[in-house]
Chimera marker file (.cmm) of the C-alpha trace (Angstrom):
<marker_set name="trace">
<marker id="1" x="69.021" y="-91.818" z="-175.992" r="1" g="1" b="0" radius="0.5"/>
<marker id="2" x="65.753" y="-93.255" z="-174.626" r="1" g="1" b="0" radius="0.5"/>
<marker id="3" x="67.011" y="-92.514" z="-171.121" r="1" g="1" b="0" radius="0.5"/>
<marker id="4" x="68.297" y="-88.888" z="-171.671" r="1" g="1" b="0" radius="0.5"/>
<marker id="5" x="64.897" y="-88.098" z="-173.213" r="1" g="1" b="0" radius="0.5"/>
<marker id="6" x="63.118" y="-89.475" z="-170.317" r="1" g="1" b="0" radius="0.5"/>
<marker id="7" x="65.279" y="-87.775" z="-167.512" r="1" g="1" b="0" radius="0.5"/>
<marker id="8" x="64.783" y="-84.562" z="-169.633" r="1" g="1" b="0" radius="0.5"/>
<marker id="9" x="61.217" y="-84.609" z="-169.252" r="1" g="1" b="0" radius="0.5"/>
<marker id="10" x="60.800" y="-86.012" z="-165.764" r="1" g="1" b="0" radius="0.5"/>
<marker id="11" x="63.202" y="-82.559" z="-165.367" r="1" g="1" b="0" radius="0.5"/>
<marker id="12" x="60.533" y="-80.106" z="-167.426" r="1" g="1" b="0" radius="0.5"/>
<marker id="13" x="57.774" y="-81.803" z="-165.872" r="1" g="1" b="0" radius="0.5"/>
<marker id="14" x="58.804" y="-81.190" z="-162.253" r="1" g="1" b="0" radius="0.5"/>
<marker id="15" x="59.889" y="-77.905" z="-162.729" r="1" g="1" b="0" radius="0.5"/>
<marker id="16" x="56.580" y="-77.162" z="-164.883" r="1" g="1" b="0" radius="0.5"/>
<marker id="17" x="54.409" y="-78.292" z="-161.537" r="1" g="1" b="0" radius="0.5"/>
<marker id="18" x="56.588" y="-75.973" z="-159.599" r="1" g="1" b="0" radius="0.5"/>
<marker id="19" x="54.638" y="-72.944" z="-158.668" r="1" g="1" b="0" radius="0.5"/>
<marker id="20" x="57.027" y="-70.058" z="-160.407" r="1" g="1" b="0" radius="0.5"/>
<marker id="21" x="58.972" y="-72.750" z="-162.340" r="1" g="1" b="0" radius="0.5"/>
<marker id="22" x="62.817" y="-73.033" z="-161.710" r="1" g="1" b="0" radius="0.5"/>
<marker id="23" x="61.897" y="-68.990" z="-160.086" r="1" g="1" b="0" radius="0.5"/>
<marker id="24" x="63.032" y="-65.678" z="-161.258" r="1" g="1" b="0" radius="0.5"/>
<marker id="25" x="66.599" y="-65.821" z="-159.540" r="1" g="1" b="0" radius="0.5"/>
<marker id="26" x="67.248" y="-69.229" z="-160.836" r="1" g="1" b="0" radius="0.5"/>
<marker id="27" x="66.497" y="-68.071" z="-164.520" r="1" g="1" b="0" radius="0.5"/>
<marker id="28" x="68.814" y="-65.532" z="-164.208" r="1" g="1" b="0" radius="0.5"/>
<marker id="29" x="71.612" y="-66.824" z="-162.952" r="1" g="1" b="0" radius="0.5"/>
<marker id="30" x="71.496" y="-69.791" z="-165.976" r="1" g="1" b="0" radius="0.5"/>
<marker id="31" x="70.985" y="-72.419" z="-163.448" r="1" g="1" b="0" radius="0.5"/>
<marker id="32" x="70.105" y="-75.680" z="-165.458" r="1" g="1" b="0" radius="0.5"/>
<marker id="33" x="69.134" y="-79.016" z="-163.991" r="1" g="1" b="0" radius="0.5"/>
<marker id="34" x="70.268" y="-82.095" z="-165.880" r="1" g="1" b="0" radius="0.5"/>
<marker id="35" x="69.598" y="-85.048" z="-163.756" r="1" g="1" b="0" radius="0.5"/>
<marker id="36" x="67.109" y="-85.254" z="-161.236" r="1" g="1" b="0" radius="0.5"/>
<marker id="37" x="65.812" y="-87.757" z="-158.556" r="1" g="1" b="0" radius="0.5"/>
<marker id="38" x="64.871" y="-87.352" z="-154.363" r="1" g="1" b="0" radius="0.5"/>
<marker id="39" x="68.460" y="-88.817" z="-153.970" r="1" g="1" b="0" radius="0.5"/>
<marker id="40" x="70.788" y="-87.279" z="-156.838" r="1" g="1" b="0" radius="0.5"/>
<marker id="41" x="70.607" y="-83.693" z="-158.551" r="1" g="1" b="0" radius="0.5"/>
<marker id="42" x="73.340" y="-82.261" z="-160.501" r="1" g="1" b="0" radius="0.5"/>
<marker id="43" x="73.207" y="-79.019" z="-162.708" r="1" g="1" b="0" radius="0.5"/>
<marker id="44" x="74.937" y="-76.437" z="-164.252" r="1" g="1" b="0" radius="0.5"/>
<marker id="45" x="75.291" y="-72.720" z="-163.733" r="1" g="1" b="0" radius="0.5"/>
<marker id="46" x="77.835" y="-70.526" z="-166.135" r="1" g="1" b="0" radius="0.5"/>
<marker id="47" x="80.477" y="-68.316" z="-163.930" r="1" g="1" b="0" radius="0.5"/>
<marker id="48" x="79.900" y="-65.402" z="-166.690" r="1" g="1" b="0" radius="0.5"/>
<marker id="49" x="77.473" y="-63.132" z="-164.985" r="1" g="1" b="0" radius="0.5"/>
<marker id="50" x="77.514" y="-64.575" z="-161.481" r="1" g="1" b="0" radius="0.5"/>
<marker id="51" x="81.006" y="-63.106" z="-160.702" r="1" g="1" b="0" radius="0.5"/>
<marker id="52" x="82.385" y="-60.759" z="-157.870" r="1" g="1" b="0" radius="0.5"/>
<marker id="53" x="84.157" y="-57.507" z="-158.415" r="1" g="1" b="0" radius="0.5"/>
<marker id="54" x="87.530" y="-59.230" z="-159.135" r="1" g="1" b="0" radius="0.5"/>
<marker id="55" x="85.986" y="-61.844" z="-162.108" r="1" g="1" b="0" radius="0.5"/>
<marker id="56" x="85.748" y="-65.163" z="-159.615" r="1" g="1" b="0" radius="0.5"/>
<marker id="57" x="82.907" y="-67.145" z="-159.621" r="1" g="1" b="0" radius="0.5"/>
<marker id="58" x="81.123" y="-65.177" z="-156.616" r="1" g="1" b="0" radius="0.5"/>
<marker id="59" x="80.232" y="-67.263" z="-153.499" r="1" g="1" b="0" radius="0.5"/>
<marker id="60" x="76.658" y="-65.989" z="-153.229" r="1" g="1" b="0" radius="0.5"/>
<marker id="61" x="76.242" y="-67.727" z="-156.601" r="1" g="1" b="0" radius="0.5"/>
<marker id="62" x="77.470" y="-71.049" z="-155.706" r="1" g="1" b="0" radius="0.5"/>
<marker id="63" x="74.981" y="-70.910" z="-152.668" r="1" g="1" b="0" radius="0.5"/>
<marker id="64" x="72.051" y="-70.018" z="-154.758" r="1" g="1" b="0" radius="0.5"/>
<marker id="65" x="73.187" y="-73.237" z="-156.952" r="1" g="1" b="0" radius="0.5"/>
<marker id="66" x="73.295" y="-75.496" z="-153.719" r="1" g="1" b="0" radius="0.5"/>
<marker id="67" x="70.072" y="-74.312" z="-152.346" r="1" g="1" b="0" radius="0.5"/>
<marker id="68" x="68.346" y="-75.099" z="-155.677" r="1" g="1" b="0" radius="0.5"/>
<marker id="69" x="69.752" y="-78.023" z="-156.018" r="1" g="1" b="0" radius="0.5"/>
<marker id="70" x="68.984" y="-79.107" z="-152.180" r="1" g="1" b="0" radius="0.5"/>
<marker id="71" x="66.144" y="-77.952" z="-151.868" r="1" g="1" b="0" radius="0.5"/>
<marker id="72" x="64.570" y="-79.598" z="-155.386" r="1" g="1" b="0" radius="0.5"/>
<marker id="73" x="65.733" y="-83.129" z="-153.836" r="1" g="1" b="0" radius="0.5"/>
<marker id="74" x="64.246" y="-82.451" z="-150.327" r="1" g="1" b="0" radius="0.5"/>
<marker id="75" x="61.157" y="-81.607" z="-152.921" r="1" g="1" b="0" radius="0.5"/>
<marker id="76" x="61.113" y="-84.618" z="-154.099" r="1" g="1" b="0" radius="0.5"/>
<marker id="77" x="61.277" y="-86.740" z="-151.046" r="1" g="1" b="0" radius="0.5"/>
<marker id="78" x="58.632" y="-84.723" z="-149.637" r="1" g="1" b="0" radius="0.5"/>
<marker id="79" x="56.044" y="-84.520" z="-152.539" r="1" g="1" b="0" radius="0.5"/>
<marker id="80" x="54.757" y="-88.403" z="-151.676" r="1" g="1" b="0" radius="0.5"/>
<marker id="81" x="54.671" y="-87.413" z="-148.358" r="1" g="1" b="0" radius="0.5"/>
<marker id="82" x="52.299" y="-84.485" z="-148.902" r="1" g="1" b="0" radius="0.5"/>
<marker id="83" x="55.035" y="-82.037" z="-147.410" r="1" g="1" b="0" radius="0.5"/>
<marker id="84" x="56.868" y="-78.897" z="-148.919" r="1" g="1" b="0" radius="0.5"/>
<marker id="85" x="60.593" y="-78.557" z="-148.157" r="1" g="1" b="0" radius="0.5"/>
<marker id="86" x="61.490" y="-75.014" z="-146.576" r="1" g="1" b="0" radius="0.5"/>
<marker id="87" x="65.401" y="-74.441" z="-145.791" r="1" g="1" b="0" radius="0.5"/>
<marker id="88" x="66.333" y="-74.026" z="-141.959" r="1" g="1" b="0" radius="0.5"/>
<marker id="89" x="70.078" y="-74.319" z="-142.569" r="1" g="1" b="0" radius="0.5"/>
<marker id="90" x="72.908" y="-74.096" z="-145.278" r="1" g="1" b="0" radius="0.5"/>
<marker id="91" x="76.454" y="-73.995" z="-144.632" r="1" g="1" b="0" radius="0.5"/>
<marker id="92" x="79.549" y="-73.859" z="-147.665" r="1" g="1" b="0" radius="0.5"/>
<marker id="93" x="82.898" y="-73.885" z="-147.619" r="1" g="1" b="0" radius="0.5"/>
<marker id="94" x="84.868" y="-72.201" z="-150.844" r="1" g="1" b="0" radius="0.5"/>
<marker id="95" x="87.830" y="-74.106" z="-151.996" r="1" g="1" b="0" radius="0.5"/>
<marker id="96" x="89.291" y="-72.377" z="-155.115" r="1" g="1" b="0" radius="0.5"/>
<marker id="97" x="88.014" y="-69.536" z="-157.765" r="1" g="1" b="0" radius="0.5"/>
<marker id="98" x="86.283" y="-69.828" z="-160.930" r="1" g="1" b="0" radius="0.5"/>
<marker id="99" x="86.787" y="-67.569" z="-163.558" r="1" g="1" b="0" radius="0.5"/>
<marker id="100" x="85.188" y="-69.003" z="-166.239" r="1" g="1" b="0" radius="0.5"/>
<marker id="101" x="83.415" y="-71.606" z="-168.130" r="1" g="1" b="0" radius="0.5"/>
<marker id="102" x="80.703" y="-73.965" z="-166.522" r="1" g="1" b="0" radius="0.5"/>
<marker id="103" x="80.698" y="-74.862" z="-163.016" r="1" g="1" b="0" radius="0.5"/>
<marker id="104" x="78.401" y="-78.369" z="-161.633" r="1" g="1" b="0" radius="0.5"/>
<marker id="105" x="77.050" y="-78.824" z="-158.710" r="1" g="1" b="0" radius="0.5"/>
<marker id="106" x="75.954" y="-82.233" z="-157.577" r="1" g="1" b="0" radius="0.5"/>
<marker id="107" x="73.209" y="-82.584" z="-154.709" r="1" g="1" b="0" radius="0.5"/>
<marker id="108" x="73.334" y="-86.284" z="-152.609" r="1" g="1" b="0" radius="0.5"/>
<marker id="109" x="71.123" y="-87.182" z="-150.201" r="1" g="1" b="0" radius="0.5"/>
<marker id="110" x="72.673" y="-87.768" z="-146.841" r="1" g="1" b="0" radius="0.5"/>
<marker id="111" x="69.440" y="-87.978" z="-145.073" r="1" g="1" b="0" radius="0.5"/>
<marker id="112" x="65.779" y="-88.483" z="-145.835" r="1" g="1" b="0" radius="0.5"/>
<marker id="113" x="63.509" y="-88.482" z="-143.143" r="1" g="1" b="0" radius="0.5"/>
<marker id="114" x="59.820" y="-87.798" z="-142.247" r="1" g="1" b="0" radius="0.5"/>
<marker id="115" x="60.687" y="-83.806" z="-141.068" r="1" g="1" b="0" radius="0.5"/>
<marker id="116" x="63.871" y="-82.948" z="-142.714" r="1" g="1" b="0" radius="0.5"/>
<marker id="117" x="66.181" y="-84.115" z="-145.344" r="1" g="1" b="0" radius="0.5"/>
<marker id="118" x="69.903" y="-82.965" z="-146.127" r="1" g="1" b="0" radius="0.5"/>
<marker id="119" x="72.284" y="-82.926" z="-149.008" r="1" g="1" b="0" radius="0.5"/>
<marker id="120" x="75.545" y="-82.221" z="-149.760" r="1" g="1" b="0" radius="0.5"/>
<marker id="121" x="76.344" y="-80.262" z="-152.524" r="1" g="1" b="0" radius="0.5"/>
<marker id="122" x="80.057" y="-80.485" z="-154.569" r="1" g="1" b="0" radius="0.5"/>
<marker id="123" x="80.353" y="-78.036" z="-157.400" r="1" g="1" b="0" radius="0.5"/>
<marker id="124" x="83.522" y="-78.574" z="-159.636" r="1" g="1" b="0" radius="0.5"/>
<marker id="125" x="84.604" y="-76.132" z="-162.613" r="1" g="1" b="0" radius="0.5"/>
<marker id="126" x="84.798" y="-77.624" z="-165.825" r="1" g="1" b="0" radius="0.5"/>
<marker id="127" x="88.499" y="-78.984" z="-165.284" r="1" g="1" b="0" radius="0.5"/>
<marker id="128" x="86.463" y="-81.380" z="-162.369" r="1" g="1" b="0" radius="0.5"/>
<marker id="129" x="88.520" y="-79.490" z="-159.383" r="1" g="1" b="0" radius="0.5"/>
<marker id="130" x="86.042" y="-78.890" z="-156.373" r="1" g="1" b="0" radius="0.5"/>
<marker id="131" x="85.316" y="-75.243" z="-156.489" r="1" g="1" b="0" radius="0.5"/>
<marker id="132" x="82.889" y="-75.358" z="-153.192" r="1" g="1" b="0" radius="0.5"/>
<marker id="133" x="81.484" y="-77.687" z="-150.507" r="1" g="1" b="0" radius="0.5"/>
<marker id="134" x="77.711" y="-77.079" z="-149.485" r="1" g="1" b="0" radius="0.5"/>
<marker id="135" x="75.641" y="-78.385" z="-147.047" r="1" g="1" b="0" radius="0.5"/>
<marker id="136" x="71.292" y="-78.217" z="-147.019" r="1" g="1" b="0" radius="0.5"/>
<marker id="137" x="69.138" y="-79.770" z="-144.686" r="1" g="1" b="0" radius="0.5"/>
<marker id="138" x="65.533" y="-78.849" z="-145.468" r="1" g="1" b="0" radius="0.5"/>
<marker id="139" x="62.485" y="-78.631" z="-142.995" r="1" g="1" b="0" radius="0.5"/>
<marker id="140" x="59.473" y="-81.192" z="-144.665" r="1" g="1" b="0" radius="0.5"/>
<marker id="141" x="56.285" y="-78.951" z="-143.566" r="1" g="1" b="0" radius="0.5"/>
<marker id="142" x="52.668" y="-78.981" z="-144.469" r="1" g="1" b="0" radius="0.5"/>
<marker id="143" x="52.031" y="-76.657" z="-147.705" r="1" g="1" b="0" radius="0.5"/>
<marker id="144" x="51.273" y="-73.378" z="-146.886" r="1" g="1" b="0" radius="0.5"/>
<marker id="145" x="47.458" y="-71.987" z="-147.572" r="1" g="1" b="0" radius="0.5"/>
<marker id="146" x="47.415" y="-69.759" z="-149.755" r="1" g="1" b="0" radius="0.5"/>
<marker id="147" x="44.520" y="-67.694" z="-150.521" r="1" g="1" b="0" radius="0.5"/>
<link id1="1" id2="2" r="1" g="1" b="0" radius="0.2"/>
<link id1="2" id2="3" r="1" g="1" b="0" radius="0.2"/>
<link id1="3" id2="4" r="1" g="1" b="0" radius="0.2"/>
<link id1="4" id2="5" r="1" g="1" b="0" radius="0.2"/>
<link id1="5" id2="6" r="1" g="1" b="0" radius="0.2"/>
<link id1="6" id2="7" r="1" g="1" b="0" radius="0.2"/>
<link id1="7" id2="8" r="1" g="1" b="0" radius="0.2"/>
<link id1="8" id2="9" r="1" g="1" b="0" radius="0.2"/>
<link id1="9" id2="10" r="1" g="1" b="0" radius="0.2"/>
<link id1="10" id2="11" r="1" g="1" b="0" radius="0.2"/>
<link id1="11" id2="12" r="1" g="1" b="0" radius="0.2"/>
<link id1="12" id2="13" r="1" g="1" b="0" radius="0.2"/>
<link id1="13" id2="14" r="1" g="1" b="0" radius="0.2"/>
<link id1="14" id2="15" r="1" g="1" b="0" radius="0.2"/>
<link id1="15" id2="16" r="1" g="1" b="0" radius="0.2"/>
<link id1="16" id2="17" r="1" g="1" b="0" radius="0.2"/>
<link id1="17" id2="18" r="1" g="1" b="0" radius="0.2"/>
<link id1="18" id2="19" r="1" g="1" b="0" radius="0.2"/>
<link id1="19" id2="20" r="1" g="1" b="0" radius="0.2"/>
<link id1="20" id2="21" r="1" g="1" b="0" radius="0.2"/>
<link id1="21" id2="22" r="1" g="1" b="0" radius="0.2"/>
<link id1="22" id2="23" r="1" g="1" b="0" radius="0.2"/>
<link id1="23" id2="24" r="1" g="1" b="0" radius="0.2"/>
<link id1="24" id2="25" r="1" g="1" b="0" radius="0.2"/>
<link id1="25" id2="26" r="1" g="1" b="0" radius="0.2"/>
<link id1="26" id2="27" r="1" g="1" b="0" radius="0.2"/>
<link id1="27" id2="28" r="1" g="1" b="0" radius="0.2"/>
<link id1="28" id2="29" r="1" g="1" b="0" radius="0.2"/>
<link id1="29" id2="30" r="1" g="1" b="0" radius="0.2"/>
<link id1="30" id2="31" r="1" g="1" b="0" radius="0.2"/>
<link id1="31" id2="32" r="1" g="1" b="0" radius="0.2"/>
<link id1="32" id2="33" r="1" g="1" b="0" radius="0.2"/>
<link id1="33" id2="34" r="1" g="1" b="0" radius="0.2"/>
<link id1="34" id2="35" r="1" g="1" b="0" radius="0.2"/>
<link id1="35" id2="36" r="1" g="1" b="0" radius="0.2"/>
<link id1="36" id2="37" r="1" g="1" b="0" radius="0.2"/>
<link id1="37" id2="38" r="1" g="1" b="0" radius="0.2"/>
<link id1="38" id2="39" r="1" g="1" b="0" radius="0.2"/>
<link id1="39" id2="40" r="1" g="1" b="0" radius="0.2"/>
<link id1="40" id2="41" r="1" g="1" b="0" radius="0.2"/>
<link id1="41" id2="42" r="1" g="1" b="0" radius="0.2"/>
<link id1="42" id2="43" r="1" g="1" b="0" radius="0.2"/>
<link id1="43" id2="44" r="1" g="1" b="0" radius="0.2"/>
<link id1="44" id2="45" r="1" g="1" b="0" radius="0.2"/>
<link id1="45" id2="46" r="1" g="1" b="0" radius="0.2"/>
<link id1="46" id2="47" r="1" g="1" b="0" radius="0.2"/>
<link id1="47" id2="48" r="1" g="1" b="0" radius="0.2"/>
<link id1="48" id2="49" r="1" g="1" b="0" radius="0.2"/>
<link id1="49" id2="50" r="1" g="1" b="0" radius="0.2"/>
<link id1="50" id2="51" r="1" g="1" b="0" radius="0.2"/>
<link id1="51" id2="52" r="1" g="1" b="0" radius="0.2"/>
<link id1="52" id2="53" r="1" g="1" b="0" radius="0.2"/>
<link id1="53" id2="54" r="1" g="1" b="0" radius="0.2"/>
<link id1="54" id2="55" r="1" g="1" b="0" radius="0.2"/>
<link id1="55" id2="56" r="1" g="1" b="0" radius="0.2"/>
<link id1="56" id2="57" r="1" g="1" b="0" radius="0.2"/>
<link id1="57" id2="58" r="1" g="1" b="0" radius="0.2"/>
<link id1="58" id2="59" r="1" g="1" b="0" radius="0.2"/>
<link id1="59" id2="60" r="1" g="1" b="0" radius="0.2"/>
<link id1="60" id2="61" r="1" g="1" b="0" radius="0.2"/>
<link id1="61" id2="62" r="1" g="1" b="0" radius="0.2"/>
<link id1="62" id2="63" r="1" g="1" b="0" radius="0.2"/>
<link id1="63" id2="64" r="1" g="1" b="0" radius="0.2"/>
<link id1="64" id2="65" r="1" g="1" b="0" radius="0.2"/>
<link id1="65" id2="66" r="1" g="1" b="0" radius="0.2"/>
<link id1="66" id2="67" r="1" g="1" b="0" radius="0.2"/>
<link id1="67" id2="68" r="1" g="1" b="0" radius="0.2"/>
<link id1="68" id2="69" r="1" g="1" b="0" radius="0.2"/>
<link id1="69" id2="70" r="1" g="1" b="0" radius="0.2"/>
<link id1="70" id2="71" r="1" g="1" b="0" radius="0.2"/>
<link id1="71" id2="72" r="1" g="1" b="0" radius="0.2"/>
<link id1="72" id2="73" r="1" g="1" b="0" radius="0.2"/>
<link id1="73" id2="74" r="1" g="1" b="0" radius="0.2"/>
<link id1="74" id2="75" r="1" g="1" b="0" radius="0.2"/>
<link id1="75" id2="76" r="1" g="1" b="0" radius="0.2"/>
<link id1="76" id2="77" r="1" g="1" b="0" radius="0.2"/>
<link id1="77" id2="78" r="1" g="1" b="0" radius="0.2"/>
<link id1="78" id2="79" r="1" g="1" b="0" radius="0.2"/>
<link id1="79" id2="80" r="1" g="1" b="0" radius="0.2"/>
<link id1="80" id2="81" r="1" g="1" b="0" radius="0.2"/>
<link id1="81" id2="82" r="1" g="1" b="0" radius="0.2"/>
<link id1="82" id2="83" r="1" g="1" b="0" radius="0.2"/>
<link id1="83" id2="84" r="1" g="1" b="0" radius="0.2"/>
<link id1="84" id2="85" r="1" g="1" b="0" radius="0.2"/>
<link id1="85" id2="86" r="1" g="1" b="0" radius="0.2"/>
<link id1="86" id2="87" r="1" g="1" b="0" radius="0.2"/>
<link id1="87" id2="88" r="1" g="1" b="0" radius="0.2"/>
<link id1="88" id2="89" r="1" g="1" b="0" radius="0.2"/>
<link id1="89" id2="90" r="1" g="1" b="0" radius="0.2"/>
<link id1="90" id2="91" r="1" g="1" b="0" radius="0.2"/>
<link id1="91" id2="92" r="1" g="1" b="0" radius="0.2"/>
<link id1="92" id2="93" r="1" g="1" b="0" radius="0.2"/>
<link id1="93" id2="94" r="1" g="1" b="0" radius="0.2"/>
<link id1="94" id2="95" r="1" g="1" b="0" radius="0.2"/>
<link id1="95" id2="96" r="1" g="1" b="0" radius="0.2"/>
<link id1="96" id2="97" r="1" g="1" b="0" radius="0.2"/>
<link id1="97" id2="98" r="1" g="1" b="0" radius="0.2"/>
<link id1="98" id2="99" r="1" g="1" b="0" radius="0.2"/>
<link id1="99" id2="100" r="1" g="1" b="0" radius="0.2"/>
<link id1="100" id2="101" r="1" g="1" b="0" radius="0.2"/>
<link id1="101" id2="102" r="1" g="1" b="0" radius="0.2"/>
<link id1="102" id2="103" r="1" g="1" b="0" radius="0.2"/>
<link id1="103" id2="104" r="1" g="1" b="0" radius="0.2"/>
<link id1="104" id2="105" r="1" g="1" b="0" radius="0.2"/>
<link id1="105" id2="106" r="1" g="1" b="0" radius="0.2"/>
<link id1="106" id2="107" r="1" g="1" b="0" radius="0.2"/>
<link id1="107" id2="108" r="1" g="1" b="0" radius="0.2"/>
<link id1="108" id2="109" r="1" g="1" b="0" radius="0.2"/>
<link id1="109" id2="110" r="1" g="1" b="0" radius="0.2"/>
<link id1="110" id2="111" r="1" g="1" b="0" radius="0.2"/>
<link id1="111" id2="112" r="1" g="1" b="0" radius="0.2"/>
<link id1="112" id2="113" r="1" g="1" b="0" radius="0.2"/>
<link id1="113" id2="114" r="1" g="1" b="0" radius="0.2"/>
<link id1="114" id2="115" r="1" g="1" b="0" radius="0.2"/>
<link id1="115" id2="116" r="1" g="1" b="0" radius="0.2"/>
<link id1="116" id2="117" r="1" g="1" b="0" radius="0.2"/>
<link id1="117" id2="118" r="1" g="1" b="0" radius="0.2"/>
<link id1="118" id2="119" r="1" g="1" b="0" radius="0.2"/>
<link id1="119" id2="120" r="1" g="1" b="0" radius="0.2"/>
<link id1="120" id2="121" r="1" g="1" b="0" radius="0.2"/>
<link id1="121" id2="122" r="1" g="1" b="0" radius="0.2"/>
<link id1="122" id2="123" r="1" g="1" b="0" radius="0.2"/>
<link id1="123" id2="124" r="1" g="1" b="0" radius="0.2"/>
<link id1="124" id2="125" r="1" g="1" b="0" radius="0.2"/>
<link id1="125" id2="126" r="1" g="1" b="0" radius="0.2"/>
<link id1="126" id2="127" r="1" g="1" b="0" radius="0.2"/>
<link id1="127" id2="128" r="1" g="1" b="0" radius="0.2"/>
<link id1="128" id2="129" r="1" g="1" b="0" radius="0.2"/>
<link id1="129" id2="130" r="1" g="1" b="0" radius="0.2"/>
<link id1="130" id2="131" r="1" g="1" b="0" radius="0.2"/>
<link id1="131" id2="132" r="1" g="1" b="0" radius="0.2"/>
<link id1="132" id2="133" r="1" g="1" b="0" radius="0.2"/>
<link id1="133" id2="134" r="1" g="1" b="0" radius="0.2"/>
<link id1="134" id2="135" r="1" g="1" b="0" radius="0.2"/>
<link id1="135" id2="136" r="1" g="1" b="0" radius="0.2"/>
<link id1="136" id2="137" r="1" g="1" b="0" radius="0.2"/>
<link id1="137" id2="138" r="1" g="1" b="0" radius="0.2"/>
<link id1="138" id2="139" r="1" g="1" b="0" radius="0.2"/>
<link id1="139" id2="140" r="1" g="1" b="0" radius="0.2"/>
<link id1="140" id2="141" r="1" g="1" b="0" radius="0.2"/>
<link id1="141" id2="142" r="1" g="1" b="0" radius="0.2"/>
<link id1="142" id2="143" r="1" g="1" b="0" radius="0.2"/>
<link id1="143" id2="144" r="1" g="1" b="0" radius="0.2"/>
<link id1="144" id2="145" r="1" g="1" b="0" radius="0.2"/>
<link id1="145" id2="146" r="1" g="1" b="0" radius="0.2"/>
<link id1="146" id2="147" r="1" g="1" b="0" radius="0.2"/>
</marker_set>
């Protein structure tokens, strides 16, 4: 129990220090992060009210997931290294539909560098079958002046 506590808030505390929190698209979408370190990141985003026309889970939503999820690992890798992450590149491939339920994506680093990271990103509906296949590699830049 001691360990869920203390992953859930290391997870409020990074995403209080974020500068609009998890950010307005995030919130609505129902994207919630339940594990989180610079080399694993999975959460959860419902498929009601991020569907397509015909009810699937739509594939715009499962992008938004693996961004978020990429780009709050290539976060933290960069934080100690007094760098912000911006994306240059994300790539998915859409396996099978979701039409309800829960779907989870899980982030893993696959490279962590001084200048970029990348993760790849599996989200499975809640029967564990691989809905889609992301891929996010992250610029590390200096943080932006603002002001």
């Amino acid at each position: 129990m001691s360990n869920e506590h203390d992953n859930a808030a290391a997870i409020a505390e990074y995403i209080a220090a974020m500068p609009q929190g998890m950010g307005a698209l995030n919130e609505k979408m129902g994207i919630e992060v339940i594990e989180l370190s610079p080399e694993r990141i999975v959460a959860t985003m419902p498929v009601a009210g991020n569907t397509q026309p015909y009810g699937l889970l739509h594939g715009g939503a499962s992008v938004v997931l693996a961004e978020t999820l990429g780009s709050m690992g290539s976060g933290l890798h960069a934080g100690p290294l007094g760098k912000v992450p911006v994306g240059v590149d994300i790539n998915a491939t859409h396996h099978r539909a979701a039409t309800s339920g829960i779907v989870t994506g899980t982030a893993t680093a696959i490279h962590l560098g001084r200048t970029s990271a990348a993760f790849e990103i599996v989200i499975r509906d809640e029967r564990g079958k691989r809905v889609c296949t992301s891929r996010i590699t992250c610029a590390l830049i200096d943080p932006p002046q603002v002001g």
